[in-house]
N, C-alpha and C positions, 0 to 999 in steps of 0.2 A: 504494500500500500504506500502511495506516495501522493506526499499533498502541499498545496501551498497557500501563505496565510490569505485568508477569503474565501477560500474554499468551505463546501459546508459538508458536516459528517452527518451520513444519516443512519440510525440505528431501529432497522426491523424489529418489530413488534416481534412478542413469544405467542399473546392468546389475542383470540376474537372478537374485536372491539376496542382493542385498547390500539389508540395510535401511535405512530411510531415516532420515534426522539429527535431532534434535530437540533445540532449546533456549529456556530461558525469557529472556523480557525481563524484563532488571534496570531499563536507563534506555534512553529516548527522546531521540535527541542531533537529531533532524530538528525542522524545522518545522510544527506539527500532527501530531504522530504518524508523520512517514514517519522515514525511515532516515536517516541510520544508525543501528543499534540497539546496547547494550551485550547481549552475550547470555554466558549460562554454556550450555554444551553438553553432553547428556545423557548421551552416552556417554563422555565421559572428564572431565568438572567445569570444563575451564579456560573461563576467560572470555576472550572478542575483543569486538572492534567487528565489527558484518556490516554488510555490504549486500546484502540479500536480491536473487538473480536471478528467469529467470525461473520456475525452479524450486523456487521457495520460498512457500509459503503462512502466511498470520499466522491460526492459531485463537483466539479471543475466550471469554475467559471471564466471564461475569456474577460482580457483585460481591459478595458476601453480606452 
């Protein structure tokens, strides 16, 4: 997994109903872009360090 700040992590749901996690990359703490990553999280603001499983996908967004 490789990601860069802006990017957003998204983390699939386990049960039915319940929606999935979403948070943006602040900073890249890995080598080349892997993890671990600083992220704030979409549903309630606080920031962690992740380590993305295997349930976690990095969406890329073009630069402007």
């Amino acid at each position: 997994m490789r990601a860069v700040i802006g990017d957003k992590i998204v983390v699939r749901s386990h049960h039915v109903g319940e929606p999935d996690r979403e948070a943006l990359i602040l900073d890249v703490e890995g080598v080349e872009g892997g993890p671990p990553y600083r992220v704030r999280w979409g549903d309630d603001g606080h920031e962690s360090v992740f380590f993305p499983g295997p349930d976690a996908a990095v969406e890329h967004y073009p630069v402007a």
